[in-house]
C-alpha positions in Angstrom: -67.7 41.8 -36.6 -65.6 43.9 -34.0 -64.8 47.1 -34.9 -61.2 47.6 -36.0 -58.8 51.0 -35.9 -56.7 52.9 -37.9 -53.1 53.1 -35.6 -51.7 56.6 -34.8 -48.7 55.1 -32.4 -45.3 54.4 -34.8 -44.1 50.5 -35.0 -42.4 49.5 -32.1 -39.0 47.4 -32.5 -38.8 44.5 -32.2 -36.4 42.0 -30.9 -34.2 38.6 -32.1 -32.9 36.3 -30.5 -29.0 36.2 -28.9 -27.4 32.7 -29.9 -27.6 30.7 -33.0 -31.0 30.1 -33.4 -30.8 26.3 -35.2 -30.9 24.4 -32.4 -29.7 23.5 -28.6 -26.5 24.6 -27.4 -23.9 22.2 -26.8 -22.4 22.2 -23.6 -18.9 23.2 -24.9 -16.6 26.3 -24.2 -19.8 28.4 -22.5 -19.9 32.0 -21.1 -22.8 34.0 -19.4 -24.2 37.7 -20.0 -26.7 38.1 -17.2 -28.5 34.5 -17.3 -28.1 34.0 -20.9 -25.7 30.5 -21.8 -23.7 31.0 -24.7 -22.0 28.4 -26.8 -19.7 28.2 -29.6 -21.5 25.8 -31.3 -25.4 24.6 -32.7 -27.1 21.1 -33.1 -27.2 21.4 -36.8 -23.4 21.5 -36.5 -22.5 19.1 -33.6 -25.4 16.6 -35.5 -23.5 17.0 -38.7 -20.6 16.4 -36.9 -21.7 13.4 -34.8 -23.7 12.1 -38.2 -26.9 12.5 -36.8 -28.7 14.7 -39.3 -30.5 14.3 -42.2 -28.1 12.3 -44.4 -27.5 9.1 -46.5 -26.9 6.1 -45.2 -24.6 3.0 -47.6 -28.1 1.8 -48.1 -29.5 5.3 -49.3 -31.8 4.4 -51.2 -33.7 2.0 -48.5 -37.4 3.3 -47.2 -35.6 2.9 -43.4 -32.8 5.5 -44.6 -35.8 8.0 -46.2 -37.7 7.5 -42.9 -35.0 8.2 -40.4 -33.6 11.2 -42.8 -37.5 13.0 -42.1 -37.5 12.0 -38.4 -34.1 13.7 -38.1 -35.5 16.9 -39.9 -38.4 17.2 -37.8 -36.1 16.7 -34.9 -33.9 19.7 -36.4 -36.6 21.9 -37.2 -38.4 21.3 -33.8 -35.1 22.6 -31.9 -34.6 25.2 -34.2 -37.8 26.4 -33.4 -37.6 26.3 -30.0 -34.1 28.1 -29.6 -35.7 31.0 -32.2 -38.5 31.4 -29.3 -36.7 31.1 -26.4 -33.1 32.2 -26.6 -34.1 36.3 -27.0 -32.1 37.7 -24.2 -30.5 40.1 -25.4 -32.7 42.0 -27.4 -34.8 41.9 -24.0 -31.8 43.7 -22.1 -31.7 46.4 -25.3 -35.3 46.8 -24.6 -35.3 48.0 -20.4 -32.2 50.1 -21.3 -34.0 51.4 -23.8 -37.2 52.6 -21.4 -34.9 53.8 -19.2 -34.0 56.3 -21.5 -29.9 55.3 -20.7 -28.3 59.2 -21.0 -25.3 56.9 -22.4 -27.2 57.0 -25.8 -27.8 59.8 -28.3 -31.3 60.1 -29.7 -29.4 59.1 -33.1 -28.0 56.0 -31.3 -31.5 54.5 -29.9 -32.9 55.1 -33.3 -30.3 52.9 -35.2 -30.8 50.1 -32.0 -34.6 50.0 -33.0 -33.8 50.1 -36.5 -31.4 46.6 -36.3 -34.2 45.2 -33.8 -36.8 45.8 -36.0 -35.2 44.6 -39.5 -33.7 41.6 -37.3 -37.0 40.5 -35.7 -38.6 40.8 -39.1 -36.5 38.3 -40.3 -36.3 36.0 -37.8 -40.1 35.6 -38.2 -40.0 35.1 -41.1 -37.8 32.1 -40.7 -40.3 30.8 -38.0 -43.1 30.8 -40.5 -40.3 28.9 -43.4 -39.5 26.2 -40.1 -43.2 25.6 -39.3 -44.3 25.4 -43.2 -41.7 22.5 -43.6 -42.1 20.9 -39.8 -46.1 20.6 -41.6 -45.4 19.4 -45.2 -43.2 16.9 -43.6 -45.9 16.0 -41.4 -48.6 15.8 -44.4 -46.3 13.5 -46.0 -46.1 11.2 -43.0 -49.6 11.4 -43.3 -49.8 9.9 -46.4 -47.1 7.6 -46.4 -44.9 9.4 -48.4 -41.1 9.6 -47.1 -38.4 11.9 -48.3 -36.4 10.8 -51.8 -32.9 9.2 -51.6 -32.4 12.4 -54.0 -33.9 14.9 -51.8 -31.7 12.9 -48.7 -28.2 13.5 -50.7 -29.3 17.3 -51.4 -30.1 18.0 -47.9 -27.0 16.3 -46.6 -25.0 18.2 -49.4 -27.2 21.7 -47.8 -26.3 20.5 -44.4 -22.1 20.3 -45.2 -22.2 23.3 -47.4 -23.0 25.6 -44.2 -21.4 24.1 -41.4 -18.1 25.9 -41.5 -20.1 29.2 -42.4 -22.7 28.8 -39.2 -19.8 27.9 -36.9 -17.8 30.9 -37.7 -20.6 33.0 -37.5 -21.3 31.5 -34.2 -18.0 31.9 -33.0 -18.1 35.7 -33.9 -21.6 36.0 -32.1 -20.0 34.2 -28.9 -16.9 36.6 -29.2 -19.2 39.9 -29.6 -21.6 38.4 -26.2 -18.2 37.5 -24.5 -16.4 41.2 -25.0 -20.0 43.0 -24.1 -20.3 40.7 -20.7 -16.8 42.2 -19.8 -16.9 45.6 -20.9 -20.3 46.0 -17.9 -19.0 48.0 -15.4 -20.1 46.1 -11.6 -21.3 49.9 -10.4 -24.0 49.7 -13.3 -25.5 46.2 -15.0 -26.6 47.9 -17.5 -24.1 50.3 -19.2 -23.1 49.0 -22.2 -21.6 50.9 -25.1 -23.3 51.5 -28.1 -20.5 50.6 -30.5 -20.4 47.1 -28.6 -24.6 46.7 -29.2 -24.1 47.7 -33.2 -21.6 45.2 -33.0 -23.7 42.3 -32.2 -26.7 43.6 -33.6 -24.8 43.1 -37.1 -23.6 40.0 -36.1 -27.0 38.5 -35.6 -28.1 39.8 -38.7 -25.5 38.0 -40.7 -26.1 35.0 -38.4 -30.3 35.4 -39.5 -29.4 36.0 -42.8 -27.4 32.9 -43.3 -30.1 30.7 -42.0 -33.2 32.8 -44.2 -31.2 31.3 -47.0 -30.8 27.8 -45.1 -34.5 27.5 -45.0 -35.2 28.9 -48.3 -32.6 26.4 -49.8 -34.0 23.4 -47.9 -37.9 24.4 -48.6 -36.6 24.4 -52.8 -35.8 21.1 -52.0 -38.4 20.1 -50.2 -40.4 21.1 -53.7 -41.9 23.8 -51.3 -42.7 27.7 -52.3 -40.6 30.4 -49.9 -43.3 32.7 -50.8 -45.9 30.4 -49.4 -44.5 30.7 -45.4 -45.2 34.7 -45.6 -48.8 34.0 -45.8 -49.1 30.8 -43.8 -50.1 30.8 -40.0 -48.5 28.0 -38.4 -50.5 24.6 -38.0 -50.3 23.1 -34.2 -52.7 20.9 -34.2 -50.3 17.7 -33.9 -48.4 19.3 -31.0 -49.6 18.3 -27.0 -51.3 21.6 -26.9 -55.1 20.6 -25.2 -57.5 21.8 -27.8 -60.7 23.2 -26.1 -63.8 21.6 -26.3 -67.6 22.6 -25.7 -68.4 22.5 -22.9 -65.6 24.8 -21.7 -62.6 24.7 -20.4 -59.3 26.9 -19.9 -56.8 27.5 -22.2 -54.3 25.6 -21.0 -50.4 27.2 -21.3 -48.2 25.7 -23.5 -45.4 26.0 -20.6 -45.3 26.3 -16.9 -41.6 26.8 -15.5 -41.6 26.9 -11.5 -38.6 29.4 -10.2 -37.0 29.6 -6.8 -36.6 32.3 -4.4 -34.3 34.1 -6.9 -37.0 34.7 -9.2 -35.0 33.7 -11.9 -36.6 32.8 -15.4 -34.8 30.5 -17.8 -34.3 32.5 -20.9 -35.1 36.2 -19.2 -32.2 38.5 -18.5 -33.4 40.2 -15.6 -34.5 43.9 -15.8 -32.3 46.7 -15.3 -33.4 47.9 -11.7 -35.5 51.4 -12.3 -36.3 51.5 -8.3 -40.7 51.6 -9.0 -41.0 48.8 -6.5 -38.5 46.5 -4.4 -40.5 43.0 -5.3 -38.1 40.4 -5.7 -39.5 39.0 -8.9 -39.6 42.3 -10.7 -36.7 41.8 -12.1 -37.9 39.2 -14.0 -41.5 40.8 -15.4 -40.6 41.7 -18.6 -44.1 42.4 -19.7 -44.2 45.1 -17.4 -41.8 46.8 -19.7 -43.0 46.2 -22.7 -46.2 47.2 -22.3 -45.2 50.5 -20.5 -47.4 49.5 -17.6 -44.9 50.1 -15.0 -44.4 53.6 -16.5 -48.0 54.6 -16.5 -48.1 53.4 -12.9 -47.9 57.5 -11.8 -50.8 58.3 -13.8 -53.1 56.5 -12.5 -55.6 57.0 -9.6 -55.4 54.9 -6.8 -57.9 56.0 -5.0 -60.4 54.7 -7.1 -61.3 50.9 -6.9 -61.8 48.8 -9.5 -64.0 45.4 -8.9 -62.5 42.5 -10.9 -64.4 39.5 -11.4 -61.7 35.9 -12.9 -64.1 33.5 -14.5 -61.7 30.6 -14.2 -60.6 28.0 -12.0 -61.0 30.4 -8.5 -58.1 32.0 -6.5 -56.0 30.8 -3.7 -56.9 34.2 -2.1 -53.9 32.8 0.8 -51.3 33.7 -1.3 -49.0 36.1 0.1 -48.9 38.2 -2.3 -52.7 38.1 -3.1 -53.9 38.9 0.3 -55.8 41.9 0.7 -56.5 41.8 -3.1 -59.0 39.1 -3.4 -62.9 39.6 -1.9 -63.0 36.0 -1.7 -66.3 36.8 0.2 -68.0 38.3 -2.9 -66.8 35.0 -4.8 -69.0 32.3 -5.6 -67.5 28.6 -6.5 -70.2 27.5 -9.3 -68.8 23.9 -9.2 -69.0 22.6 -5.6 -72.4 24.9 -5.3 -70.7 27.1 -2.2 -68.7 30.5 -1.2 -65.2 29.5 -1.1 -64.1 29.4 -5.0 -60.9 28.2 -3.6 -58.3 27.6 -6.6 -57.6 23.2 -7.0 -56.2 23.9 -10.4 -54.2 27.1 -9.9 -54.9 28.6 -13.6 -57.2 31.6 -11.6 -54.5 32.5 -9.2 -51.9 32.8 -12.1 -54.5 34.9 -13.8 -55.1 37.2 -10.7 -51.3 37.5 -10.1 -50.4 39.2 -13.2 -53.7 41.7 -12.5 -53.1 42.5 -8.7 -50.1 40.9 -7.2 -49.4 43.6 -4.1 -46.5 45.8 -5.6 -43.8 47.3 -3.6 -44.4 44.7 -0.4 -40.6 43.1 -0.7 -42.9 40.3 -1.3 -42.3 38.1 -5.1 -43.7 39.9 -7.8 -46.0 43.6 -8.5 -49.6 42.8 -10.2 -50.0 45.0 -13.8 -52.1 47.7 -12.0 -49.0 48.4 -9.5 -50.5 50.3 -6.4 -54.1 50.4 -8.0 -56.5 49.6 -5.6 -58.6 46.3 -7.2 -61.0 44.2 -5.8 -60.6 40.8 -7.5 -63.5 38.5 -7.1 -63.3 34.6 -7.9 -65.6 33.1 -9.5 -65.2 29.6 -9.8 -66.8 28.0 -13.3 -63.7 25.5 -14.2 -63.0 22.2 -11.6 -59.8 21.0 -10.6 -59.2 19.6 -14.5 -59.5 22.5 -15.9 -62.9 22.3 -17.6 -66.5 23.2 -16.9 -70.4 23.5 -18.1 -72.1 25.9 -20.1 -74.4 26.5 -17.7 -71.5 27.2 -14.7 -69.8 29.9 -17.3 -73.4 31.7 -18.1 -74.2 31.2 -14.0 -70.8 33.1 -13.4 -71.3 35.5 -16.1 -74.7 36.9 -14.4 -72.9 36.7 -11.3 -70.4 38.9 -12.1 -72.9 41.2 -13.3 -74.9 40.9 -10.2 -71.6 42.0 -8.1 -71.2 45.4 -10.3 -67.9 44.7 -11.7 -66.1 47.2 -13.5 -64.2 44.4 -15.4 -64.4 40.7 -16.3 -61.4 38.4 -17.4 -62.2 35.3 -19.2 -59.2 32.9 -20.1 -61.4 30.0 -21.2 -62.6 28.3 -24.2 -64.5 26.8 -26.8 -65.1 26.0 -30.2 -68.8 26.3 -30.3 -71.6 29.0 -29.8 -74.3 29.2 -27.9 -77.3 31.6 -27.6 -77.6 31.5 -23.9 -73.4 32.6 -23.5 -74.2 35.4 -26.2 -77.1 36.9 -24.3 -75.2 36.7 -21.0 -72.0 38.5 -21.9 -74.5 41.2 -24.4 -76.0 41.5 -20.6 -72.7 42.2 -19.1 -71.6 44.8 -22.0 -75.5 46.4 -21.6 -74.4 46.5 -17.8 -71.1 48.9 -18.2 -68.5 46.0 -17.5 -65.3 45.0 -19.9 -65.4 41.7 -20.8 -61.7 40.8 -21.7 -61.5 37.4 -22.8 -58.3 35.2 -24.5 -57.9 34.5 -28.3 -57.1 30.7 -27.6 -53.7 28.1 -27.5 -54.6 25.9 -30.7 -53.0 28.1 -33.6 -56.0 28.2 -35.6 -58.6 30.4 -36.8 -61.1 31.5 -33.4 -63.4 33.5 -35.0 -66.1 30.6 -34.7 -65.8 30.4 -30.9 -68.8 32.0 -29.0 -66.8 33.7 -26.5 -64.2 35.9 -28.9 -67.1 36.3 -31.9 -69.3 38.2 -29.2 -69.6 42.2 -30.0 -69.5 42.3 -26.3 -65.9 40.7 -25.9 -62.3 42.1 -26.7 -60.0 39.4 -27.8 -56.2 39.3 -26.8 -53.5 37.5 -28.7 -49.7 36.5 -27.1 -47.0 38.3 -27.9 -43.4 37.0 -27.7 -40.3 38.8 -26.7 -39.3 39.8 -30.2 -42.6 41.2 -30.4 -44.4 38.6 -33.0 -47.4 36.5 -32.6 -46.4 33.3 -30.4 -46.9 30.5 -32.4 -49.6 28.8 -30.1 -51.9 32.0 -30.1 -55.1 31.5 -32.2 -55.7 34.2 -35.1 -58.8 35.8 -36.7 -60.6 38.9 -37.9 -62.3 38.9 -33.7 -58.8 39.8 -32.4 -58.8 43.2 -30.9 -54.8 43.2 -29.3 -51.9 41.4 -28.4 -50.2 41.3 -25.0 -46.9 39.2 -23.9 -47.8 35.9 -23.9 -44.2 34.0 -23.4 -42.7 33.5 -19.5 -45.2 35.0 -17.6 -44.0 35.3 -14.0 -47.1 35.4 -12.0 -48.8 33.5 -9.1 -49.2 29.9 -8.4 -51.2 28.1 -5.2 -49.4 27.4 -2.3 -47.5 30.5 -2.3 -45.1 29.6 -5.2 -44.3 31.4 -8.4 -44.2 29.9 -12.0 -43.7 31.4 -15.3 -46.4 30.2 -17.8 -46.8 30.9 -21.8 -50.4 31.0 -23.0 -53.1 34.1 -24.3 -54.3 33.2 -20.3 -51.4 35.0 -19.6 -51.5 37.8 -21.8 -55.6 38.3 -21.5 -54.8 39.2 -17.6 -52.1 41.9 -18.6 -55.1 43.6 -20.9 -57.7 43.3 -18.0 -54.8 45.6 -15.8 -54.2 48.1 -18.5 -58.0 48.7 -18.9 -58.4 48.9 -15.2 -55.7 51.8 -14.9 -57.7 53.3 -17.5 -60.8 53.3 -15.7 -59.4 54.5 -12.4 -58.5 58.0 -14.6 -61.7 57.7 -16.3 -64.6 55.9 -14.1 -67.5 57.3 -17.2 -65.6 55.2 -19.5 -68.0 52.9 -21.5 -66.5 49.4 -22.6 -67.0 50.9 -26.4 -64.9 53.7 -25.3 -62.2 51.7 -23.3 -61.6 48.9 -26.4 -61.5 51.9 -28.9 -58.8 54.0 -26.0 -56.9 50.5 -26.5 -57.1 49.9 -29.8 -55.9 53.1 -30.9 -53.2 54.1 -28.6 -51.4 50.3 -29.4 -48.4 49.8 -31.6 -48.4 48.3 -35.1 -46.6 45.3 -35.4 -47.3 43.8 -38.6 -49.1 45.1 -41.0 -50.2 48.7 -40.3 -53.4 48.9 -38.7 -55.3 45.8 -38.3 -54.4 42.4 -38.9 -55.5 39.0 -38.2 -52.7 37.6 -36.0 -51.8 40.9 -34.1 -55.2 42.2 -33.7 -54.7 46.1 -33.9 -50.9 45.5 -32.2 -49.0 45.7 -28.9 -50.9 47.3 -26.3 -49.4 50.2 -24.8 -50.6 51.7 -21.5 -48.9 54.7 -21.0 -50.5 56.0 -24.3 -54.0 54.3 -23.3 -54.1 56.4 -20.2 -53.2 59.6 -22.1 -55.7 59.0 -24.1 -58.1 58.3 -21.3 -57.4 61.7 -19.9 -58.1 63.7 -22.9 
């Protein structure tokens, strides 16, 4: 088992969601604050409304009525889910004002901001766990052939009815409080908002998660379901059209690829507060930067020093524009085609290597994790053009790697079995000095059985979303080590295009940065020394100290480095 560590950073807030998080927003009465759409009303309102909810129809007690009422549910609780992960905005703005260290706030002032984010985001995952434990029990029942009562259909409609008038005035109130903090931005400065007008909406949220906690816990009592059951439940996925890996191997594939234009805007993301570290275009909209403080620890580190980086994935289109110079595509090796040029035909390597080593500060789309770091990154090819690969291709690339005297190895692939041959080659690569970051897995289940995280040689990274929770795709497990974001990951795509992907791919490359900085402070650093710098300099986010869905918590490379250093 991998070693686990006692946490000496304090808990980080963490961050809810903007709008009413029960569904899609209707297209009525909108207004903006940076790139966030906000409506006056929810889909559990405008379905009530429109009679498309759970409900009763003359012939309630039919099986057709029982079967559409469930299908309507799901349909409810799969939207409400969706808004709860995606609509965070504005807890992502308080975040970047917050690094900034805005002079506008007391220290007083940015306490009581992280202690509403924190009680809020608490909540709110709470209420994703309560969503996913009835989206499953639902599903069970399907399974069997059982369909909801023509009792348990009246109750929910009755549920449904009792909180429409309460959700849409709350949601008028939230839209008001979004509305009057939009206007009060002065044009000179984005970002200077008033702290009266942030406690303002902060409480309205609260009421607004509050009302739909006891929503859920209403409809789970109906549903003959235990409240208390969701706090210990990790969500099931298996039904959903995430691609489970299989032995061989094969990457873990994201859950979500969103292309953006040439204004690097990301559905969902308010763009960062500029801070004037680098001019690339798509900075704006790299929140993980941020929240990982790896822009800030971009001074400490020692750029003079080059780190070798081998991807183990699908290969690197190394004539990216902003990969050029960063990729030793002559020290690469394509394992599939049996020649030199591990030329990306899948693009899952050159999203990887973008969120490592994309050139910073080049006016040129985004900055890599390391910022001006000098890294070598070296493809190696082991995954075709579907995305999958051979045991022997990923053992062959490991012993490459090893071969090339990397300093670090990122590994966002996957299986579900275990192999002798895999464990010997990456104990060779830990014997040989190198870091061997690898990714927790897509599936929502446990990994601790796969032969890639279970290896004492390997550290294990979970995703993060932007409130600072586990995303509900990332695999779970006593083998963790960290999590990292994990949700709209602006990075690299073939081509020379950008996309913004979700998946532990993405947050496993953000880790491999991090550690990189470290070692260009600290080149004697054994991979021992680097997981345990890691471990204990990141922030608790559930439990304190360790847990099984968090690993030992958010990475934090500003503290890492110091640590480093010491």
């Amino acid at each position: 088992m991998k070693r686990k560590s006692s946490k000496k950073a304090a808990l980080l807030a963490v961050i809810i969601c903007v709008t009413m998080i029960t569904g899609a927003c209707a297209k009525t009465d909108n207004s903006t604050l940076g790139n966030t759409t906000v409506a006056t009303t929810s889909s559990i309102v405008s379905k009530a409304k429109a009679n498309e909810t759970v409900g009763v129809s003359t012939n309630s007690n039919s099986v057709k009525a029982t079967e559409s009422a469930s299908t309507s549910l799901q349909e409810l609780l799969t939207g409400a889910l969706n808004q709860l992960e995606e609509q965070e905005v504005f807890q992502q703005l308080l975040a970047n004002l917050e690094q900034m260290k805005l002079t506008v706030f007391s220290e007083a002032e940015l306490a009581q901001i992280q202690t509403n984010r924190q009680q809020a985001g608490d909540l709110a995952y709470s209420v994703a766990l309560d969503i996913n434990l009835i989206k499953n029990n639902l599903l069970e029942m399907n399974a069997n052939g059982e369909t909801l009562t023509p009792s348990q259909v009246i109750q929910i409609e009755k549920l449904i009815k009792s909180y429409e008038t309460e959700i849409q005035k709350v949601i008028d109130d939230v839209t008001a409080r979004i509305n009057a903090l939009a206007s009060g931005r002065t044009k000179k400065n984005g970002s200077d908002y008033s702290y009266d007008s942030i406690i303002n909406m902060q409480d309205s949220q609260l009421t607004m998660l509050e009302d739909i906690n006891t929503f859920m816990d209403q409809l789970m009592v109906i549903l003959n379901i235990d409240p208390e059951t969701a706090l210990n439940t990790v969500p099931d996925l298996s039904n959903s059209n995430i691609a489970v890996t299989k032995p061989d191997f094969s990457l873990i594939k994201p859950t979500e690829k969103v292309r953006v234009g040439k204004d690097f805007v990301v559905a969902g993301l308010s763009s960062m507060a500029n801070d004037g570290l680098v001019d690339d275009p798509g900075y704006k909209s790299q929140w993980y930067l941020g929240y990982t403080n790896a822009n800030l620890a971009w001074s400490q580190i020692n750029i003079e020093n080059t780190i070798r980086i081998a991807i183990i994935d699908t290969g690197i289109d190394y004539t990216h524009p902003d990969l050029k110079g960063r990729v030793d595509n002559k020290e690469g090796y394509d394992f599939v085609n049996s020649d030199d040029d591990a030329m990306d035909d899948n693009g899952h390597g050159t999203h990887v290597a973008g969120i490592i080593g994309a050139t910073s500060n080049n006016g040129v789309g985004i900055a890599g994790t390391v910022g001006a770091l000098d890294v070598a990154l070296i493809p190696i090819k082991v995954l075709g053009a579907d995305g999958t690969g051979s045991l022997d291709n990923i053992v062959d690339g490991i012993y490459y790697a090893i071969d090339k005297k990397v300093d670090i190895i990122n590994m966002s692939v996957g299986t579900s079995g275990t192999s002798e041959a895999l464990s010997k080659a990456l104990q060779a690569a830990h014997d040989a000095g190198i870091i061997v970051v690898v990714a927790a897995g897509n599936e929502s289940t446990n990994c601790d059985g796969s032969g890639i995280v279970s290896s004492d040689a390997t550290y294990t990274v979970v995703a993060l979303t932007l409130l600072n929770k586990p995303a509900l795709f990332s695999n779970y497990g006593e083998e963790v080590n960290i999590g990292a974001p994990g949700k709209k990951i602006l990075s690299t795509v073939p081509g020379g295009e950008y996309e913004a992907w979700d998946g532990t791919s993405m947050a496993t490359p953000i880790v491999s940065g991090i550690a990189a900085m470290i070692l260009s402070v600290n080149p004697s650093l054994t991979p021992d020394l680097v997981y345990e710098i890691l471990n204990s300099s990141s922030i608790d986010l559930l439990e304190e100290g360790f847990d099984v869905k968090t690993g030992n918590g958010l990475i934090n490379a500003v503290m890492a480095l110091e640590l480093a250093t010491q």
